[in-house]
N, C-alpha and C positions, 0 to 999 in steps of 0.2 A: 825366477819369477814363474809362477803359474798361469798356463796358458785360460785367458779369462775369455778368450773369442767368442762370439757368439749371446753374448749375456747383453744386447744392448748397453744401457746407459751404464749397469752396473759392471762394462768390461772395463778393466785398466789397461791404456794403451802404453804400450814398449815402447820407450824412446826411440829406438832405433829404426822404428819405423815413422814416428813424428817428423814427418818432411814431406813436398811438393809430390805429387800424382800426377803427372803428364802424361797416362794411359786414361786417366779419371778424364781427364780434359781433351784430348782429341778424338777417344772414342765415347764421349758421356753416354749418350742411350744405351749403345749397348753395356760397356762398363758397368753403367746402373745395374741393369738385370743379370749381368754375369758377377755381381760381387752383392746380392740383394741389398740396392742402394734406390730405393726408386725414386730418392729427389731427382738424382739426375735426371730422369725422364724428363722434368722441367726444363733442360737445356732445348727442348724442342719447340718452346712456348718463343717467340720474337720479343728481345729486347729484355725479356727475364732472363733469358740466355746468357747474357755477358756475365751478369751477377754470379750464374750455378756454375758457368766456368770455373770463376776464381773460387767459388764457393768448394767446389773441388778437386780445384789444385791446390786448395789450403787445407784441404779436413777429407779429402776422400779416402788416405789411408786410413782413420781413423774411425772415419764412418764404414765400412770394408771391414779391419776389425771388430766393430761392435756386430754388427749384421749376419756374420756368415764366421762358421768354426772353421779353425783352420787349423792343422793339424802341429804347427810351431812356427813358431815367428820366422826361420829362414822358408818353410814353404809358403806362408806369405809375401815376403819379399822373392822369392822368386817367384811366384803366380803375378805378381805386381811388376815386375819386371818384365815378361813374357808380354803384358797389355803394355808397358812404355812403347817398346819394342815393336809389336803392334801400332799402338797410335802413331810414332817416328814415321810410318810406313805409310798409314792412312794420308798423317799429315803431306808427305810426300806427294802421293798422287792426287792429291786435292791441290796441291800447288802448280803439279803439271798440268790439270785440265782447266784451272785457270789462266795459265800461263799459253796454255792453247789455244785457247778459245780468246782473248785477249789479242793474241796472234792473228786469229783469223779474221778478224771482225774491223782492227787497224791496216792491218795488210793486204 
C-alpha cells in the first residue's frame, strides 16, 4: 500500500492502524497539536468534552493519518504508541492526585 498520510480526506487509512487511540483520549489537547488534530482542542470546551473523547478514541488514528505525513505505517504506530504510553501515565497521576486530595479533604 502506498503511504497516502498527510493528503486529508483523500488519505486511505491502513487497516492496521483502524483501532481505539488511548493517547488521543488521555492527552487530547496536547495529542491534538502534536499529531495536527485540532478538534481535539474541543476536549477543553465542558460537556462537549465527553463527545471529542470518544470522538477520538474512535477515529483519532485516522484523523492523525489524514493530518500529518508520516514516514510508514510502523512509525506511525510507534509514534501512537509512545502517546498511549504517555497518556497510561498521565492518566495515572491524574488518579493519584485525585485519590489524594479525596484523602485529605475525608480524613
Amino acid at each position: 500500500m502506498e503511504n497516502t498520510s498527510g493528503l486529508g480526506e483523500k488519505a486511505e487509512i491502513p487497516k492496521e492502524i483502524d483501532r481505539w487511540n488511548w493517547g488521543a483520549v488521555f492527552l487530547s489537547a496536547i495529542w491534538g497539536i502534536g499529531n495536527k488534530t485540532y478538534v481535539a482542542l474541543l476536549a477543553l470546551v465542558p460537556i462537549v468534552n465527553i463527545f471529542v473523547l470518544i470522538a477520538l478514541g474512535l477515529n483519532g488514528n485516522k484523523w492523525a493519518w489524514r493530518n500529518k505525513h508520516w514516514k510508514s505505517v510502523e512509525h506511525f504506530k510507534a509514534a501512537q504508541q509512545k502517546w498511549t504510553y504517555a497518556g497510561y501515565a498521565a492518566f495515572a497521576i491524574y488518579v493519584f492526585v485525585f485519590l489524594k486530595g479525596f484523602y485529605e479533604i475525608f480524613w
